[in-house]
N, C-alpha and C positions, 0 to 999 in steps of 0.2 A: 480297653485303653484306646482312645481316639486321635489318630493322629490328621495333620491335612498337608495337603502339597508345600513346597517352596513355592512362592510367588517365582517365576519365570520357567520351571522345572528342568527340562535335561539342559538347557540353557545357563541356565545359572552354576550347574553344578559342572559346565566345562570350565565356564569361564575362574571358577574357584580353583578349579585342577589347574588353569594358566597360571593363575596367582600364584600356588605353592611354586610353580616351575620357575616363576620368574623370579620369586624372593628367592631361591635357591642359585639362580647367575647370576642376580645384577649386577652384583659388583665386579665381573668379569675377570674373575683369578681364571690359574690353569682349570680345569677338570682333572677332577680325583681319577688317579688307573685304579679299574680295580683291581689290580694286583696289588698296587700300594696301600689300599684297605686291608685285603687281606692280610700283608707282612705286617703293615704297622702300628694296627687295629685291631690284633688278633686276639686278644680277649672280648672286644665287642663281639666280631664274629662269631667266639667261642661261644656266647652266651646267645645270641641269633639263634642258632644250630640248634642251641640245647633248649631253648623256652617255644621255638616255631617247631621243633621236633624233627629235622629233616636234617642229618650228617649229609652239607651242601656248604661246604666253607667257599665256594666261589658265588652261590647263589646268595648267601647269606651277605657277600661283600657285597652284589649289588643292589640288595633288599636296604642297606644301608644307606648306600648313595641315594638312592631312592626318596629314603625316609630323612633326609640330609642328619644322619647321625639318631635319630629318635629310634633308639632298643623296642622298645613295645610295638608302635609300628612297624617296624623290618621282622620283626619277629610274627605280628597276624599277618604281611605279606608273602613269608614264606610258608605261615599255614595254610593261609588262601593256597598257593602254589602246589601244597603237597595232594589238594581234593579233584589234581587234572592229571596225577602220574598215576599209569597202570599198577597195580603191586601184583612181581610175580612169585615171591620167593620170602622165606621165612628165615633171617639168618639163624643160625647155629648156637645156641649161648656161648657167647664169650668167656676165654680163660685169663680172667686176668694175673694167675700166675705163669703167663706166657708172659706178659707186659714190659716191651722195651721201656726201660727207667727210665727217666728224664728229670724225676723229683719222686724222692723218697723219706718221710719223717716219721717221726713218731715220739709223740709227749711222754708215753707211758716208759719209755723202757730208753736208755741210755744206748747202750748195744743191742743193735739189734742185725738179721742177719744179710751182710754184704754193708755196714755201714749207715749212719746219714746220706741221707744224698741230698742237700737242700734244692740243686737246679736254680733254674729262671725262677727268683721270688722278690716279692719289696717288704716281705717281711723284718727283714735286720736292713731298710734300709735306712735312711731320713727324709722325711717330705719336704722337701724343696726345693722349689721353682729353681726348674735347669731354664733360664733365659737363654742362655746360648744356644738352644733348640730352634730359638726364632731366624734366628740366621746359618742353620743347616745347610748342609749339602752335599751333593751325591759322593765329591772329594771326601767330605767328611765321615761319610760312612764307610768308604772304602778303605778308609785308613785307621780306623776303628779295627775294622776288620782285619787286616793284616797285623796288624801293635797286637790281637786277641790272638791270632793263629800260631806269630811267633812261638807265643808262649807253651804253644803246645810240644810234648815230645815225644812224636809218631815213634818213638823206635822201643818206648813205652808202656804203647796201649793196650790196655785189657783186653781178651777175649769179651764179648759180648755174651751176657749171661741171662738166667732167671734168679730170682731170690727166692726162697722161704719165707712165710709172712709169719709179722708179728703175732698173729693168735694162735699160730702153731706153738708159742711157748707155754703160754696157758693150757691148749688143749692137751699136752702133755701130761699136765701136772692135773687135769680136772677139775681146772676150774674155771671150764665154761658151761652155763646153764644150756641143756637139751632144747630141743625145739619141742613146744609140748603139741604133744600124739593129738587134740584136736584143733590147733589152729589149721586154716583153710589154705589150702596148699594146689587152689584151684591155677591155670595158666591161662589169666585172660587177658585180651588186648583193646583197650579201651579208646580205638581207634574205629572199631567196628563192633562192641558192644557198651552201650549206657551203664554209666556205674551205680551199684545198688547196696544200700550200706544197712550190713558190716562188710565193708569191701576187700576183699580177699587183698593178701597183703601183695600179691605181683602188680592188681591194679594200684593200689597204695603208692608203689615205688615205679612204676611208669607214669602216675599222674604229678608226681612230686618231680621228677628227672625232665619233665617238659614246666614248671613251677617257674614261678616269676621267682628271681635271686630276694630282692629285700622280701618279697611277701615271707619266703620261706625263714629270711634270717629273723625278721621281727614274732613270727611265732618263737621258732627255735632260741632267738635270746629272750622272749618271753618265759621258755621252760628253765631256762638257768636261773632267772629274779627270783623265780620258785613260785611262778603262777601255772607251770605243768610240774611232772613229776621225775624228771631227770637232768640232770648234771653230769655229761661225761666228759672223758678222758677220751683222746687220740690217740687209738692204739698202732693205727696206721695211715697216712694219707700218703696215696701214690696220682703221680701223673705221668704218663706215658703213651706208648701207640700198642694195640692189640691187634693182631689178626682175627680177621671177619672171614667166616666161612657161609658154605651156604648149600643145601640139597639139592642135585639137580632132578629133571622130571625122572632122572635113569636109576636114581638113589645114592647119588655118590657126592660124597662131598667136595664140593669145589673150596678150596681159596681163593677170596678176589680182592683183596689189600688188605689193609690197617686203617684203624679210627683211631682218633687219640682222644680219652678220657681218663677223668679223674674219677679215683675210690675213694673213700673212705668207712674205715670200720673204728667206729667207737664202743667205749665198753664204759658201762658202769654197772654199780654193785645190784643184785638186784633184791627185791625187799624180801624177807624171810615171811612166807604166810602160816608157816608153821611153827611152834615152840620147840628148840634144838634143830630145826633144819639147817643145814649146812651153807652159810653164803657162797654165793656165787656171783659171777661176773656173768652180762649178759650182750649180747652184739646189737647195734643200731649200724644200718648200712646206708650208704649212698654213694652211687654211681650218676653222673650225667659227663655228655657229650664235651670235648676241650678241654684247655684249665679253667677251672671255678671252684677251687679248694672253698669258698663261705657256701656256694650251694653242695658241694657234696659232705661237709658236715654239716650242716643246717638239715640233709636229707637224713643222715644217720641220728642225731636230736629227735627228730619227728616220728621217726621209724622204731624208735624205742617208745618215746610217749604213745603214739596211736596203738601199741601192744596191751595195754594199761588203759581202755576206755575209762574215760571221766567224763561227762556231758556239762560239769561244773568248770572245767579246768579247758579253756581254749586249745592248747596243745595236743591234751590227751583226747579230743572232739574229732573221727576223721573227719565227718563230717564240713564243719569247720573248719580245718586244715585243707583238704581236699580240694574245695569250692572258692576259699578264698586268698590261695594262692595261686591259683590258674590265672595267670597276668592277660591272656588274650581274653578270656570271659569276661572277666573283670575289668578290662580295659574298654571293653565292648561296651558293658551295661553301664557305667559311667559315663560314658561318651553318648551313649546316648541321650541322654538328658537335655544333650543341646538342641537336640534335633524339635521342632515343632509339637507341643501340647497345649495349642491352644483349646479344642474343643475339649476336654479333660477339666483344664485351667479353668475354663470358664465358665465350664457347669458348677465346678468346686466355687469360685468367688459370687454367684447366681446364689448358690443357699448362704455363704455366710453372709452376702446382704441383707438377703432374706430374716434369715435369725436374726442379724443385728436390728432391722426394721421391725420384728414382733416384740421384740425384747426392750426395746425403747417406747413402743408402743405400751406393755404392759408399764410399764414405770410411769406411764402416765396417767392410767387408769386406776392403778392402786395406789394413787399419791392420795394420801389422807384430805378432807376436806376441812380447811378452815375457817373459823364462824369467828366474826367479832362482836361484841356487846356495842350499846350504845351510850354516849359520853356520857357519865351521869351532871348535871348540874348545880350548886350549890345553892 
């Protein structure tokens, strides 16, 4: 593939980078804090974090600013960013039934244990333009705040707890499908090794947990239309903050805060390949960084169809799935397109002139020859 310079070269490509800068003040509002990103934008962040791969919600706020709001760009800026930090340490796998709640549901089961906990959702809300937003202010929030604290009554409050998860109910009873003895139970990080398919499923679920949101939901609601092979049920989606631990060089494990992410574990039925085999419920999982309840069950959708290779079936394809939900690749290879192919372009229109000009050529030459007789006269 042939590419050539920009006409002016590093020249031209400051004075574009003034450009973005300048469409980004002209109009000469405040400047964003980013701290006010972070608080009031915190699912963009959320989703920053999770698709650039880097648990950096301050970094993430200024990857935003940056990118004046554009997710895809703040997100390759924080990839970019993670290829200049040393990695020393490998955290601990995380226990998410350690996980401080802050939202807990579950489709499948009515009661389940310690409650609903619906939390920060716009689920049960109505979408509709709060106007009165435009005329905000600091007063305003402050007094939000206290009219919300009132209501609370510290003399009250719960002990701070753990829950029991919803597929403990199932596992009781037996009827969750076993992990079967030869799926690939390798632990890779595909940070520092290229993926190679059939990709073991940790790669699987590390490449999908860094995923672009729609790419992942239009596969995964693709598997529900019933162009893959599963339809589940939300047996649990939690959001909260977990403790991160971590080995030190002495072998001891340190604690060094909390992340907050979202799980979910979906279940549906799973096909019987045998005559009288006994049905069973089977788990789809997903985990990613913040709130983002549509990418962590869009992750659990996936994670069930990619168990079920289908190379017919887009969902059941990791392949597929894998490749073309990676929002930074894919965001990449698109983009490039704009960048100069003239010498490519123009070898290409060079032959089908070419063609065109043998091709009209021959149509002249096998054009039949016409003979006329002479006028007889009477």
């Amino acid at each position: 593939m042939g590419y050539v310079a920009v006409k002016g070269g590093s020249d031209a490509i400051h004075h574009a980078g003034e450009l973005v800068e300048f469409y980004r003040v002209k109009e000469g509002t405040t400047p964003l804090e980013v701290a006010q990103i972070s608080a009031q934008l915190r699912l963009a962040v959320d989703k920053v974090i999770g698709e650039g791969g880097l648990y950096a919600p301050e970094y993430a706020a200024i990857a935003l600013k940056q990118a004046e709001g554009e997710v895809f760009e703040a997100a390759f800026i924080l990839r970019a960013f993670i290829t200049t930090l040393e990695r020393r340490y490998y955290a601990e796998p995380i226990q998410t039934r350690e996980m401080f709640i802050r939202r807990k549901i579950s489709a499948s089961f009515r009661e389940i244990p310690g409650g609903q906990v619906l939390g920060p959702t716009r689920d049960y809300t109505q979408r509709i333009m709060d106007t009165a937003k435009v005329n905000e202010t600091l007063e305003d929030m402050k007094a939000f705040l206290q009219k919300f604290e009132s209501r609370l009554d510290k003399n009250h409050l719960q002990e701070v707890t753990t829950y029991a998860k919803v597929i403990d109910l199932l596992k009781r009873e037996g009827l969750l499908q076993s992990v079967a003895g030869d799926e690939d139970r390798t632990l890779k990080d595909i940070t520092r090794e290229a993926i190679r398919f059939p990709a073991p499923r940790s790669a699987r679920l590390q490449m999908m947990s860094r995923a672009e949101t729609g790419g992942l939901m239009a596969l995964g609601y693709s598997s529900m239309r019933g162009f893959g092979s599963d339809h589940p049920t939300v047996a649990e989606l939690r959001y909260g903050t977990v403790p991160l631990r971590i080995k030190d060089p002495g072998g001891r494990i340190r604690y060094v805060g909390k992340i907050a992410v979202t799980e979910a574990e979906m279940i549906s039925m799973k096909k019987q390949s045998k005559k009288g085999e006994a049905p069973l419920y089977g788990i789809g999982y997903g985990l990613c960084f913040g709130q983002n309840d549509t990418k962590a069950i869009c992750m659990g959708i996936l994670d069930r169809t990619m168990r079920a290779p289908d190379p017919s079936s887009p969902p059941n394809d990791q392949e597929f799935v894998l490749y073309h939900t990676e929002g930074i690749e894919s965001m990449g290879f698109t983009n490039h397109l704009k960048l100069p192919h003239y010498v490519t372009f123009q070898a290409g229109l060079n032959n089908v002139r070419a063609a065109v000009k043998r091709s009209t050529q021959n149509v002249v030459t096998s054009a039949p020859t016409v003979t006329t007789q002479p006028a007889v006269t009477p």
